[in-house]
C-alpha positions, 0 to 999 in steps of 0.5 A: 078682041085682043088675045092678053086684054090685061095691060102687063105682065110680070113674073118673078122667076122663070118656071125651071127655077121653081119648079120642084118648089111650086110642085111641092106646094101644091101637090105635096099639101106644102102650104108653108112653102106657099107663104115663103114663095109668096114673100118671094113675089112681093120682094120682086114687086117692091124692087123692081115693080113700084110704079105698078104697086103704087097704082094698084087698088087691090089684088086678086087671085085666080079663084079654083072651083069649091069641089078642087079647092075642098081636095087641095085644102087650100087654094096656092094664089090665095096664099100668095095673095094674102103675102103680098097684102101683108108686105104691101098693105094692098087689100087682097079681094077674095070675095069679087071672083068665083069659078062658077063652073069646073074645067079641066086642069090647064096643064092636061090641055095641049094647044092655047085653043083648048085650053082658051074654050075650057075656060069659056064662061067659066068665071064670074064676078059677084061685086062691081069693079068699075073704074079700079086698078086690079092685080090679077095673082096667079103661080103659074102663067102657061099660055096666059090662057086662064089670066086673059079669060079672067082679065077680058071678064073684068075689063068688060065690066069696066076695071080700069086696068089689069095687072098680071102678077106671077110667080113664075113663067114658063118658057 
């Protein structure tokens, strides 16, 4: 089993020039910011990633466990979902994927193979996706740790492909 199962990935920015931005966002309760770096992701996309959009059935973001999502008040790739979907016309799914079990924050682990067994079984899909073309949404992608758990889980139930869109990347 491959480490990255999903067949690409694409990052609008690297991590330094959205760092304070993406800070804001989700720490400081900055929910608006999120719409205005969501419009950032779905211009990169549509500028430089047309093929990708145009054979994309649907996005999907990387869900948070309910008990982190109720603290935030909001989960950040949700809102950058709902701005792609709104700019592109493709259908954001935010029903398919749950975070069934709590885990440590990413950013708290050290090494790929913490964060890869923090992440074990952690997820899990309530509909079918036999056969589609899914966008797999995430604002920061570190290790690639947390969108290779979620991209193995749909490949294995029969997604055709995945594709992983970012805000940024870090370095």
């Amino acid at each position: 089993e491959c480490e990255f199962a999903f067949e690409s990935a694409c990052a609008a920015f690297p991590y330094e020039t959205v760092r304070r931005a993406i800070h804001l966002f989700k720490y400081d309760g900055g929910k608006k910011i999120g719409d205005g770096l969501g419009q950032l992701l779905a211009d990169y996309m549509e500028k430089y990633h047309e093929a990708i959009l145009a054979k994309t059935d649907f996005v999907l973001s990387v869900p948070l466990h309910p008990k982190k999502e109720k603290k935030r008040g909001f989960n950040q790739t949700h809102i950058l979902c709902e701005q792609l979907s709104a700019r592109t016309g493709l259908p954001f799914r935010r029903d398919i994927l749950v975070r069934k079990r709590e885990t440590a924050a990413q950013s708290t682990l050290d090494s790929s193979k913490q964060r890869r067994q923090n992440l074990k079984n952690a997820f899990q899909l309530e509909f079918a996706v036999q056969g589609l073309h899914i966008a797999l949404v995430d604002d920061v992608v570190t290790t690639g740790s947390t969108v290779a758990e979620i991209s193995r889980l749909l490949l294995r139930n029969g997604a055709a492909t995945v594709q992983v869109w970012c805000l940024c990347r870090t370095l």
